[in-house]
Z-matrix of the N, CA and C atoms (Angstrom, degrees):
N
C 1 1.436
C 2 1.538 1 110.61
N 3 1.816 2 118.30 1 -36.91
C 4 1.600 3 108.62 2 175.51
C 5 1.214 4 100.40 3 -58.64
N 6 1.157 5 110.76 4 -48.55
C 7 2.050 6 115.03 5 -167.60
C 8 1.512 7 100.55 6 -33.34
N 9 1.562 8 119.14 7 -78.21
C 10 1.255 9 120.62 8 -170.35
C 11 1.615 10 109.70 9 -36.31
N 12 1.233 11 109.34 10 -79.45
C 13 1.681 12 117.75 11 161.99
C 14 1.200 13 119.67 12 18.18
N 15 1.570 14 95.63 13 -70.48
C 16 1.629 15 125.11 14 -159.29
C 17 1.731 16 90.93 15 -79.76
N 18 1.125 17 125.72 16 -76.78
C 19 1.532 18 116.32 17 -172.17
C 20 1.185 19 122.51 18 -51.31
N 21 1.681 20 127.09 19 -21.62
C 22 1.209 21 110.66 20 177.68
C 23 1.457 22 115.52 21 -88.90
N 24 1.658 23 119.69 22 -4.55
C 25 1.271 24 154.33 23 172.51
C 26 1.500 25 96.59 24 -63.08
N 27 1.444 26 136.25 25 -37.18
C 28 1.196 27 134.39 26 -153.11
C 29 1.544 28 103.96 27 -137.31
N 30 1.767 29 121.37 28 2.54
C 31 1.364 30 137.92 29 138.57
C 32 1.047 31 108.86 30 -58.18
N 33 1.532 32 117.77 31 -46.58
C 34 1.443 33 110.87 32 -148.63
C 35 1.338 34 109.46 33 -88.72
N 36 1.757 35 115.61 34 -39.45
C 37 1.279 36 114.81 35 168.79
C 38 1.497 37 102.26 36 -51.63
N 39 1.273 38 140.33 37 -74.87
C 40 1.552 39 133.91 38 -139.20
C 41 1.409 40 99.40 39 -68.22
N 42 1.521 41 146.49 40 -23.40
C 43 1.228 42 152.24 41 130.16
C 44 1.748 43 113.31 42 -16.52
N 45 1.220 44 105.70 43 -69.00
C 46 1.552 45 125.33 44 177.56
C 47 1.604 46 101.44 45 -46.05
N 48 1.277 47 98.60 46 -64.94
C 49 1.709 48 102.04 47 -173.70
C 50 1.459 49 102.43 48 -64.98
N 51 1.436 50 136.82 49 -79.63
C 52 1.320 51 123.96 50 -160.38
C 53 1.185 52 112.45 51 -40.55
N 54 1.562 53 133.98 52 -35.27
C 55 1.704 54 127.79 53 167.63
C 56 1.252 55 123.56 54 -61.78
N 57 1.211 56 112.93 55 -4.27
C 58 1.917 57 116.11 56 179.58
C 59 0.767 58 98.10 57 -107.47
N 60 1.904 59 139.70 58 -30.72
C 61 1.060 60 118.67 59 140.99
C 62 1.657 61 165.64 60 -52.40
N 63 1.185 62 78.73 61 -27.16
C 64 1.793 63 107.46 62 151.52
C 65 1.399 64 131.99 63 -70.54
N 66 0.996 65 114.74 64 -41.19
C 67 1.617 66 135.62 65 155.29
C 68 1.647 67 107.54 66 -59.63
N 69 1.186 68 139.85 67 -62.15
C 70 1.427 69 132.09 68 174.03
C 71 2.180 70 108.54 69 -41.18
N 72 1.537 71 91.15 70 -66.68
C 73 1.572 72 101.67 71 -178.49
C 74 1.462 73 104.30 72 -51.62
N 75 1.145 74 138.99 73 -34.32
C 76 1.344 75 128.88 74 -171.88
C 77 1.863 76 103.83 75 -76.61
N 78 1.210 77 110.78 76 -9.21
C 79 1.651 78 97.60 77 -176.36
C 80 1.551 79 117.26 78 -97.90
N 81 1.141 80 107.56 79 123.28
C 82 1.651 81 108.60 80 -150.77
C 83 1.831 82 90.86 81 -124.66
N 84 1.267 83 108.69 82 169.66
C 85 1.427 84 119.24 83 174.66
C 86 1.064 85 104.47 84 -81.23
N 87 1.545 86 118.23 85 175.93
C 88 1.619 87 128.08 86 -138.82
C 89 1.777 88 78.07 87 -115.80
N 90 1.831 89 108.12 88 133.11
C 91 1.300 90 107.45 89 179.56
C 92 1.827 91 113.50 90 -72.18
N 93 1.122 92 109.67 91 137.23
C 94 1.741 93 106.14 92 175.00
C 95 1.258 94 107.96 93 -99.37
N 96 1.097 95 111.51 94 162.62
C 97 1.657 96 123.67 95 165.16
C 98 1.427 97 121.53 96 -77.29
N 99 1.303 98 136.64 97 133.22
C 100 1.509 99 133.13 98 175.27
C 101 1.814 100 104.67 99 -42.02
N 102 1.012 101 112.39 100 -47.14
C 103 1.426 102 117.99 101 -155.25
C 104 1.531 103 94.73 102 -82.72
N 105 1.316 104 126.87 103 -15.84
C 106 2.027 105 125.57 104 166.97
C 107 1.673 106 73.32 105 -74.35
N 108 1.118 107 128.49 106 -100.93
C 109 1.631 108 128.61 107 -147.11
C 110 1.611 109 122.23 108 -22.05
N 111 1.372 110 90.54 109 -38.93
C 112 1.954 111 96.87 110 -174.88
C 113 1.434 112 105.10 111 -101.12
N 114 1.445 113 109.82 112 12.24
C 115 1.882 114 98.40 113 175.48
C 116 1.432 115 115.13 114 -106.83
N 117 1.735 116 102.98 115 -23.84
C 118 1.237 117 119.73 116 144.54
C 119 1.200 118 145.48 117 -173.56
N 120 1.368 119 84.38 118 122.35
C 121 1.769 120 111.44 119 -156.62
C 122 0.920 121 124.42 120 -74.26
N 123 1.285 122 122.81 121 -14.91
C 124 1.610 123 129.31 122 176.24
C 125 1.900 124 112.37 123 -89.94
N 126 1.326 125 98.92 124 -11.75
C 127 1.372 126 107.33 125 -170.17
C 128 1.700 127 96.40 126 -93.06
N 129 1.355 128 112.84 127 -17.27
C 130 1.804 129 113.59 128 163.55
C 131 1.007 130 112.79 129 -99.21
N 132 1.217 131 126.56 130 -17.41
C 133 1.794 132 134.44 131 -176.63
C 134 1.624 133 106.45 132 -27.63
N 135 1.129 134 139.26 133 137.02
C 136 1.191 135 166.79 134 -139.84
C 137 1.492 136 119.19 135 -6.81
N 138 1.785 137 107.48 136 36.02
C 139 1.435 138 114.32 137 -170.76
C 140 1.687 139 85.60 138 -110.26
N 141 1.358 140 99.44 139 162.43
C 142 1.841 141 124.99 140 -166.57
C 143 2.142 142 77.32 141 -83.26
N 144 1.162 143 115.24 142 143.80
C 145 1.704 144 116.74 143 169.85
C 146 1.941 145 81.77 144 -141.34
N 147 1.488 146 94.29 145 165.70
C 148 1.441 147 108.68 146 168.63
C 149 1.508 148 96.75 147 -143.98
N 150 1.385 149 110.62 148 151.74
C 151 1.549 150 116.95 149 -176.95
C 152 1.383 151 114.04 150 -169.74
N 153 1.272 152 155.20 151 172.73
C 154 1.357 153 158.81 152 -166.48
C 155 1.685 154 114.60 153 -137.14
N 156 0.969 155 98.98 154 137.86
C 157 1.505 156 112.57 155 157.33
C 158 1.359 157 129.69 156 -170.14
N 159 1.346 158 125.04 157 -135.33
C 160 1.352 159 145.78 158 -159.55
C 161 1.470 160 109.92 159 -129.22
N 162 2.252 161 101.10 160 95.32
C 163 1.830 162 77.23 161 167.81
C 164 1.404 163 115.68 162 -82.67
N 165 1.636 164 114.23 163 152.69
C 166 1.360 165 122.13 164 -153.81
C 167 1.884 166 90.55 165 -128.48
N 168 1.537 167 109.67 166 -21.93
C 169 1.630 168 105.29 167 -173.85
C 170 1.538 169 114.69 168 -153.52
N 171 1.026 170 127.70 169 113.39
C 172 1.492 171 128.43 170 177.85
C 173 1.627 172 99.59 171 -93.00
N 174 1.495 173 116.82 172 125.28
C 175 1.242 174 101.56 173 166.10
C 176 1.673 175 128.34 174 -72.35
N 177 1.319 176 131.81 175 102.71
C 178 1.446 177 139.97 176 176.08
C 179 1.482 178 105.74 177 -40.31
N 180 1.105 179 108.50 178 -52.08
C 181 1.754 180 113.32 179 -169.34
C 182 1.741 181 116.25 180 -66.08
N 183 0.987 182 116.89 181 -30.69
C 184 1.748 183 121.27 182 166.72
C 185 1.490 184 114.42 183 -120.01
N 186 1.130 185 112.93 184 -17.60
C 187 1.797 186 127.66 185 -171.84
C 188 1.769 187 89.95 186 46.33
N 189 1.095 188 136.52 187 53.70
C 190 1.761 189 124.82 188 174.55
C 191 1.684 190 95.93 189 -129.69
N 192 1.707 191 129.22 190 21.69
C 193 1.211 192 110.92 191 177.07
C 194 1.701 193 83.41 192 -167.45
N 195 1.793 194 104.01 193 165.39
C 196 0.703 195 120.20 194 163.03
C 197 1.496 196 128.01 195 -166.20
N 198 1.194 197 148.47 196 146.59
C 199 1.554 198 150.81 197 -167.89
C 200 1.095 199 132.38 198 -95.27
N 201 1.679 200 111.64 199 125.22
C 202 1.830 201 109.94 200 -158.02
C 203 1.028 202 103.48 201 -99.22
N 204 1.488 203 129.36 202 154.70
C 205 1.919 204 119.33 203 158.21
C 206 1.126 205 92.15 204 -95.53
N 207 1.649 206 109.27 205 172.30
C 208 1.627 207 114.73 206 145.15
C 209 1.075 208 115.35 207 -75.77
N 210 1.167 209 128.95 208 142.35
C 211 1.831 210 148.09 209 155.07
C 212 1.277 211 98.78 210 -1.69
N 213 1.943 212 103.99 211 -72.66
C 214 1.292 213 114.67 212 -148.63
C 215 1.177 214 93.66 213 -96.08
N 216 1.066 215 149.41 214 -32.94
C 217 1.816 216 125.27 215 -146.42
C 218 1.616 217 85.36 216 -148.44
N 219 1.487 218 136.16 217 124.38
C 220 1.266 219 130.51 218 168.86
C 221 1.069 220 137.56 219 -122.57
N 222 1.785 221 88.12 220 41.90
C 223 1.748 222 127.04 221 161.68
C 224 1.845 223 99.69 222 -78.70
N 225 1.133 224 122.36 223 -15.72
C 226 1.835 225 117.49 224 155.32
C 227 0.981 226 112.47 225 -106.53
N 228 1.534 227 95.47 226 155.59
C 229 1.737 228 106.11 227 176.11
C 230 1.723 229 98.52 228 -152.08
N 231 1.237 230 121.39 229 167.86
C 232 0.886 231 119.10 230 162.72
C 233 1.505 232 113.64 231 -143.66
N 234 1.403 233 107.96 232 157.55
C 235 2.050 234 107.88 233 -176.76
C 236 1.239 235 106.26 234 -85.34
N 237 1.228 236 139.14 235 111.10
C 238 1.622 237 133.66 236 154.39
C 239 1.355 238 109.38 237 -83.41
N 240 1.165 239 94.98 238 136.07
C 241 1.771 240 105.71 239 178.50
C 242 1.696 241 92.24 240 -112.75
N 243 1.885 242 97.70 241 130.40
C 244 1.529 243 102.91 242 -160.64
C 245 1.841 244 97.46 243 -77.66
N 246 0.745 245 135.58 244 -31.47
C 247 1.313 246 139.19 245 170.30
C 248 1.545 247 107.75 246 81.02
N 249 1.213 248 126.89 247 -101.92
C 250 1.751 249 137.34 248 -179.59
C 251 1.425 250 109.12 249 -79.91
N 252 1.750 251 117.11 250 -6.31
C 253 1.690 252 127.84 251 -154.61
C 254 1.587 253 97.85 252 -131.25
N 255 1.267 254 97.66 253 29.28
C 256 1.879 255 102.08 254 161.48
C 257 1.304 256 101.39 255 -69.18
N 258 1.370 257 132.93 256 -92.81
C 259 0.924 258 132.94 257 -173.44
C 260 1.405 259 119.56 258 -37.05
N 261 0.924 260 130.17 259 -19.27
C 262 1.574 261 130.48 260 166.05
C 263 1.708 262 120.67 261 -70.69
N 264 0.904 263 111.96 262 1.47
C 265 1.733 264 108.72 263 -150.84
C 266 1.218 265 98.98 264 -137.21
N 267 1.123 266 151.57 265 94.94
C 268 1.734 267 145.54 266 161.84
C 269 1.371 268 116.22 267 -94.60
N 270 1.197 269 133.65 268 178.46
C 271 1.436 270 152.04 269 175.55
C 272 1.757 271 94.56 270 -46.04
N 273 1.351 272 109.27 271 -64.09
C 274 1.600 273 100.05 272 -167.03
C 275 1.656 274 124.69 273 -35.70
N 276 1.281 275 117.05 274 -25.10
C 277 1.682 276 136.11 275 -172.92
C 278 1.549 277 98.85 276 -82.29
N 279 1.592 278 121.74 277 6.06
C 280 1.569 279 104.62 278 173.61
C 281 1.729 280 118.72 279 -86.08
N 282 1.454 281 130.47 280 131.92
C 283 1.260 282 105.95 281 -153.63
C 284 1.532 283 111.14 282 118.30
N 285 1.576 284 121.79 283 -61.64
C 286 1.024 285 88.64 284 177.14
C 287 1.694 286 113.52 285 -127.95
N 288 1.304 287 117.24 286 -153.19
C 289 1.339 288 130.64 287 -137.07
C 290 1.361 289 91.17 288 -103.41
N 291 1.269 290 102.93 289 142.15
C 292 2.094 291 124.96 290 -175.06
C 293 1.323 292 84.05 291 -147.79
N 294 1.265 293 90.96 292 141.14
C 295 1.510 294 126.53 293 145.31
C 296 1.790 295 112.16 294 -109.31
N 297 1.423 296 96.80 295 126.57
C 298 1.289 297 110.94 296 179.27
C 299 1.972 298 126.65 297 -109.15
N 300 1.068 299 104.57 298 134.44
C 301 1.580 300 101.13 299 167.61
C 302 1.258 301 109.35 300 -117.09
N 303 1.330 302 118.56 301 148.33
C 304 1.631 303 131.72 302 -176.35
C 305 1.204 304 125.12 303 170.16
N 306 1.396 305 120.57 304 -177.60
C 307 1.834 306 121.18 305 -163.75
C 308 1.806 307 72.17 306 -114.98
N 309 1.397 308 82.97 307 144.40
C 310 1.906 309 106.13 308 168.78
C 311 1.481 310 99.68 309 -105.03
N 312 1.430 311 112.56 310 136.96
C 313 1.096 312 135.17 311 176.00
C 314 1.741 313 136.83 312 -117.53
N 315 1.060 314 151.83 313 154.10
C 316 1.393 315 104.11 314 -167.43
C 317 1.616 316 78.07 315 -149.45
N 318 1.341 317 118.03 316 159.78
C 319 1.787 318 121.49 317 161.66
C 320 1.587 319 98.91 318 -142.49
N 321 1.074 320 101.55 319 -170.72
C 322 1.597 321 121.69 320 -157.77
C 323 1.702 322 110.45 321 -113.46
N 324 0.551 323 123.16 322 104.35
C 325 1.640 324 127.83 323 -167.45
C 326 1.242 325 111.22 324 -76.91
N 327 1.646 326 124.63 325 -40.59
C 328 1.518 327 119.50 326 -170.10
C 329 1.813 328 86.78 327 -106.01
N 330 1.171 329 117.63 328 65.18
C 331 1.874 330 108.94 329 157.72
C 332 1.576 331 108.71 330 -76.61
N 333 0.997 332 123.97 331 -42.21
C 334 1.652 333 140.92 332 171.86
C 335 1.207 334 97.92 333 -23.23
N 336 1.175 335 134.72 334 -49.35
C 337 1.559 336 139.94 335 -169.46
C 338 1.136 337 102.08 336 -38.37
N 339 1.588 338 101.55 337 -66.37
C 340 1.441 339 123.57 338 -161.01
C 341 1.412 340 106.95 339 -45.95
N 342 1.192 341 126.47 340 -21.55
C 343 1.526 342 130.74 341 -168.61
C 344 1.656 343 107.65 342 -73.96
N 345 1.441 344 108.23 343 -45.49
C 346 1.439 345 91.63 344 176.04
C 347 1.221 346 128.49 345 -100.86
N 348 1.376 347 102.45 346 49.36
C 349 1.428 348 117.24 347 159.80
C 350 2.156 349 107.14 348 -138.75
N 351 1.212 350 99.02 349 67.67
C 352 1.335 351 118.40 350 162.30
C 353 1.541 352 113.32 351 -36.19
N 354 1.188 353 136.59 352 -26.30
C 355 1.448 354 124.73 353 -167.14
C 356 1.032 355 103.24 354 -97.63
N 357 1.368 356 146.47 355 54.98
C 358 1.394 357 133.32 356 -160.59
C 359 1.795 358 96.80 357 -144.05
N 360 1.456 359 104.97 358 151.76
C 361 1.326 360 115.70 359 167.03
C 362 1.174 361 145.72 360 -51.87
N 363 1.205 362 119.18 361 6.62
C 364 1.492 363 143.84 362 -153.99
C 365 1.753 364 109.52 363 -78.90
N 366 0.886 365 108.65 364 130.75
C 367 1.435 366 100.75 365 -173.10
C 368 2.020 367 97.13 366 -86.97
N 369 1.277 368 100.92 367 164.07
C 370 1.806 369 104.56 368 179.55
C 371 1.268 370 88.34 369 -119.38
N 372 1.456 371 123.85 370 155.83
C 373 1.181 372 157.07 371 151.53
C 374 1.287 373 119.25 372 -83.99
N 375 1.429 374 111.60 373 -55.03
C 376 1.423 375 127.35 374 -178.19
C 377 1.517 376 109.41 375 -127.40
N 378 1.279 377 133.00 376 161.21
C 379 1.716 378 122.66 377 152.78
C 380 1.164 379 130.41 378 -40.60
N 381 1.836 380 108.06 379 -40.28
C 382 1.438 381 131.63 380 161.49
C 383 0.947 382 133.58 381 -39.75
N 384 1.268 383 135.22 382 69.80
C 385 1.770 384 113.84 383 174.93
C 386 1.563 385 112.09 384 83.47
N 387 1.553 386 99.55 385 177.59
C 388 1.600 387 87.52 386 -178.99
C 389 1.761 388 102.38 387 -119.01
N 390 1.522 389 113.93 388 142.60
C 391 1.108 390 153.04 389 -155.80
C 392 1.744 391 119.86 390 -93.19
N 393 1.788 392 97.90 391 21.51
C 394 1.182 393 85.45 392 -162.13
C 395 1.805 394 149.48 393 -77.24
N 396 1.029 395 159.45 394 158.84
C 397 1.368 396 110.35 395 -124.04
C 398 2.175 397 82.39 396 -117.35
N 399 1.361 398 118.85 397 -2.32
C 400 1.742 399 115.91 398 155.87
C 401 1.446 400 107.07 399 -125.53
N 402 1.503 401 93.18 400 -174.01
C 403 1.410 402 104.54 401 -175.12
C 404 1.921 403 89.14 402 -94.48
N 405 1.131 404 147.11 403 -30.50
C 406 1.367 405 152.32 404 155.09
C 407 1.438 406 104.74 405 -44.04
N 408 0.795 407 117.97 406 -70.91
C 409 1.847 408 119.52 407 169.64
C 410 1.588 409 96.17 408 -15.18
N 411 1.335 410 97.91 409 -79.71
C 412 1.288 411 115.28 410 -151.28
C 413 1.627 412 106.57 411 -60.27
N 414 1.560 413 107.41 412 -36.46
C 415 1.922 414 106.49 413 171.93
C 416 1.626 415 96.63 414 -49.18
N 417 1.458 416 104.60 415 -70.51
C 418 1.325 417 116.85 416 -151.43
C 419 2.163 418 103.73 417 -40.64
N 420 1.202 419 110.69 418 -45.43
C 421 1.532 420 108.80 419 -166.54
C 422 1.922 421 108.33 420 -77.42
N 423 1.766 422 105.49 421 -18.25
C 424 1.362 423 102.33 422 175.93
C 425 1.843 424 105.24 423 -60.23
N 426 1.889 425 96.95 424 -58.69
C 427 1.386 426 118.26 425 -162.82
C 428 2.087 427 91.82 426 -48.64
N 429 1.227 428 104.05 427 -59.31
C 430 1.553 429 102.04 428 -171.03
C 431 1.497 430 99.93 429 -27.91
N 432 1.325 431 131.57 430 -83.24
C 433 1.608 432 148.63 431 178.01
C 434 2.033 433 114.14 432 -38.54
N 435 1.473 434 101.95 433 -0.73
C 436 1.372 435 110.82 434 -179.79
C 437 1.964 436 107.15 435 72.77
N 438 1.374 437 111.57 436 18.59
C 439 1.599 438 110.27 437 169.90
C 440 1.391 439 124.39 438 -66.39
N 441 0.755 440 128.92 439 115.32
C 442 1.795 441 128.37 440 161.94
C 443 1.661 442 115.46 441 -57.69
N 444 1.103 443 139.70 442 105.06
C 445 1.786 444 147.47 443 -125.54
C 446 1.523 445 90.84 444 -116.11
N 447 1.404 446 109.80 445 97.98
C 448 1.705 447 108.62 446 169.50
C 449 1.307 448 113.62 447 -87.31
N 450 1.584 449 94.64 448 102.83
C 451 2.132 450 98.16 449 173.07
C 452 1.111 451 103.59 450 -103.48
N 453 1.218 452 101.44 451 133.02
C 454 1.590 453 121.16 452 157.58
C 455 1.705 454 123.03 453 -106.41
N 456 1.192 455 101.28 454 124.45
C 457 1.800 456 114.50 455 176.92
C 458 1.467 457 108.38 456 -81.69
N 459 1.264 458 110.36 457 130.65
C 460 1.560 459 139.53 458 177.96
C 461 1.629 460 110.17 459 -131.20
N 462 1.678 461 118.06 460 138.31
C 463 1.246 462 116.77 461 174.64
C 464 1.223 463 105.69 462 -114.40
N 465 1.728 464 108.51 463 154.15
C 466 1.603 465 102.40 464 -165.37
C 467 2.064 466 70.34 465 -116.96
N 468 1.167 467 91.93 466 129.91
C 469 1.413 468 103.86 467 175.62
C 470 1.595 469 121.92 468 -81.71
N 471 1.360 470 104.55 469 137.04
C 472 1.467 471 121.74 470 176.69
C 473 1.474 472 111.77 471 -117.24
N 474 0.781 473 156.04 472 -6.61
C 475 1.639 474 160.85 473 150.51
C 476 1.534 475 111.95 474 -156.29
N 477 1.286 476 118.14 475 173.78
C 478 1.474 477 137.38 476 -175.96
C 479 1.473 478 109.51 477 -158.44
N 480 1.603 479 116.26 478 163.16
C 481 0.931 480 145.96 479 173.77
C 482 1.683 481 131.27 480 -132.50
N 483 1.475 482 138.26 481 87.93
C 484 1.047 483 102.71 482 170.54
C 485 1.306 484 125.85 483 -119.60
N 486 1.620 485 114.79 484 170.61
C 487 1.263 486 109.96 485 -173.54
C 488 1.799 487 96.64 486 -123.67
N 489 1.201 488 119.60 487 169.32
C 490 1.215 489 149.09 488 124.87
C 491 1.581 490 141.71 489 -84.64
N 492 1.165 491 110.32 490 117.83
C 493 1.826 492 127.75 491 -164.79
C 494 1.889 493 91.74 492 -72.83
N 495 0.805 494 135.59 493 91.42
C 496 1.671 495 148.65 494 145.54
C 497 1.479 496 112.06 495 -48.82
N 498 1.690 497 116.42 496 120.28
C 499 1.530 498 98.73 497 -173.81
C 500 2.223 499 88.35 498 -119.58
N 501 0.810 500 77.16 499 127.52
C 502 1.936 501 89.10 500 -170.61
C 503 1.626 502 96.14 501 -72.60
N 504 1.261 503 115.25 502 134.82
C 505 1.621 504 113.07 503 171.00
C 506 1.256 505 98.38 504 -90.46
N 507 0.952 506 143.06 505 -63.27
C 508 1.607 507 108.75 506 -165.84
C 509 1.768 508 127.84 507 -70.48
N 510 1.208 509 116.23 508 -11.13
C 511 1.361 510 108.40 509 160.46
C 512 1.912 511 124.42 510 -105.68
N 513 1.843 512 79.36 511 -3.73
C 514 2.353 513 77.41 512 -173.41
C 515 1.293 514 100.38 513 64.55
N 516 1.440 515 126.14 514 14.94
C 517 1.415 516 103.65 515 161.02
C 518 1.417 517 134.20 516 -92.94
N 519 1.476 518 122.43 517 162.57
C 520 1.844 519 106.53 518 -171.94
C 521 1.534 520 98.08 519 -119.02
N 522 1.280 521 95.51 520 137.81
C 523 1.557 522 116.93 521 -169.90
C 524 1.131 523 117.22 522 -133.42
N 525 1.655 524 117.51 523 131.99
C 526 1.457 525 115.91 524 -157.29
C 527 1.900 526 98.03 525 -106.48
N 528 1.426 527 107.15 526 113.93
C 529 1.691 528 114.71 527 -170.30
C 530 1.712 529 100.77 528 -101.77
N 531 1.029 530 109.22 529 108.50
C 532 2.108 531 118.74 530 -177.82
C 533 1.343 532 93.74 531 -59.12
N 534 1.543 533 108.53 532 123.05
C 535 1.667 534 117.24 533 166.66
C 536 1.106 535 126.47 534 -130.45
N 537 1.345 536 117.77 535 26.19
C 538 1.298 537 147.09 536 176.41
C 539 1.027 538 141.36 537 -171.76
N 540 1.361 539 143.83 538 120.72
C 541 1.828 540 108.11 539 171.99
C 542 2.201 541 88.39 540 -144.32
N 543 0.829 542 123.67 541 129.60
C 544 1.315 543 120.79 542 148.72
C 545 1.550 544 121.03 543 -114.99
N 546 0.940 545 104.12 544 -159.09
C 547 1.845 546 120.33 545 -157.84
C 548 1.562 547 89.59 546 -164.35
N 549 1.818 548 103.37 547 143.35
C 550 1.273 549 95.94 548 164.50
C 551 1.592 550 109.59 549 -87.65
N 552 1.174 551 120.19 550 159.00
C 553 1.500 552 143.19 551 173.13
C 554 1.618 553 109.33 552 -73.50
N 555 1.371 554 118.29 553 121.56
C 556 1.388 555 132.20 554 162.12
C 557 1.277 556 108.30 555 -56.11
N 558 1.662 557 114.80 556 149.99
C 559 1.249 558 121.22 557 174.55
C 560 1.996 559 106.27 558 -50.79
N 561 0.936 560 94.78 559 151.29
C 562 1.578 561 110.35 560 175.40
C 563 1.653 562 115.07 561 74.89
N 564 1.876 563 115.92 562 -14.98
C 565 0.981 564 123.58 563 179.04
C 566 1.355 565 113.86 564 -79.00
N 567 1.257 566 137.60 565 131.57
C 568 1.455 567 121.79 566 138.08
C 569 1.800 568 96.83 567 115.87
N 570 1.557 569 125.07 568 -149.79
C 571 1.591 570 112.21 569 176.99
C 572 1.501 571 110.20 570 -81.38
C-alpha cells in the first residue's frame, strides 16, 4: 500500500511539472505589425520582435534573405535575412503566410555620403568606407554634416512559422493549417 502511495506521489509530481512546463513554452511575445517595426526601428533595434505576414520574394541569387508584407496593408515589408533557415525556405513558400521570430537590426544606407566629405572627424576602421561601430554613430556623424540618415530595418531570423490559407468548399471558409515551424538549433544541438 506505501508502494502505491509513493508512485502515484511521483505520478503526480512529474504530471505537476510537465504542466508548468507547458505553461512557460506557451508564453510567447506580443505579435507586432511590420509597419510598428519600420516606423521605428531603432526603438526595436537589437530586441527579439515576432510578427506575421506575406512572403512576397525569396532571393534566388543567394537564397540567404527574403521579403515580408503585412497581412493587412502591403505598403510594409520587411527584409529577413534567413540566417541558420536557408536551407529551410525555397521559392515554393512565396504566397504564403509566416510568422517570424528574430532580433531587428537596422544600418544606414546613405553612409557613402560621408565619403565626400573627407575633412571630417570620423575615425576609419578600414580604408573602405566608414566603419562605424552603431547605427546612432552613424545618425549622429550624417546629422553633424546636415545629412538626412536613411535607416532601413532588417531581421536576422531566429525561428519561423508557416502557414497556408485553406479555402473549404463547402463552407467558403479560410482556415489557417501549420505546415511548418522550426527553431534554430543551439550549438551542439541538432546536425
Amino acid at each position: 500500500m506505501l508502494k502505491r502511495i509513493f508512485i502515484l506521489a511521483i505520478v503526480a509530481l512529474i504530471i505537476q511539472s510537465c504542466n508548468q512546463a507547458t505553461e512557460k513554452g506557451t508564453e510567447t511575445a506580443e505579435v507586432k505589425k511590420i509597419s510598428e517595426l519600420v516606423s521605428d526601428p531603432l526603438g526595436f533595434e537589437g530586441k527579439e520582435v515576432v510578427f506575421e505576414g506575406v512572403i512576397t520574394h525569396i532571393c534566388r541569387h543567394s537564397g540567404d534573405k527574403m521579403r515580408v508584407n503585412q497581412l493587412d496593408d502591403a505598403d510594409f515589408s520587411i527584409m529577413v535575412m534567413l540566417e541558420d533557415f536557408q536551407t529551410q525556405i525555397n521559392s515554393d513558400f512565396e504566397g504564403r503566410n509566416v510568422k517570424v521570430s528574430g532580433v531587428l537590426k537596422t544600418r544606414v544606407r546613405n553612409l557613402d555620403q560621408l565619403e565626400e566629405n573627407h575633412d571630417h572627424d570620423h575615425a576609419h576602421d578600414g580604408e573602405e568606407g566608414h566603419e562605424c561601430s552603431s547605427t546612432e554613430e552613424a545618425i549622429k556623424q550624417l546629422e553633424k554634416r546636415g545629412i538626412t540618415p536613411d535607416i532601413v530595418a532588417y531581421i536576422e531570423m531566429k525561428g519561423f512559422e508557416i502557414s497556408e490559407t485553406i479555402e473549404m468548399e463547402e463552407t467558403k471558409e479560410e482556415e489557417t493549417e501549420s505546415v511548418e515551424v522550426a527553431e534554430a538549433s543551439k550549438p551542439g544541438e541538432g546536425c
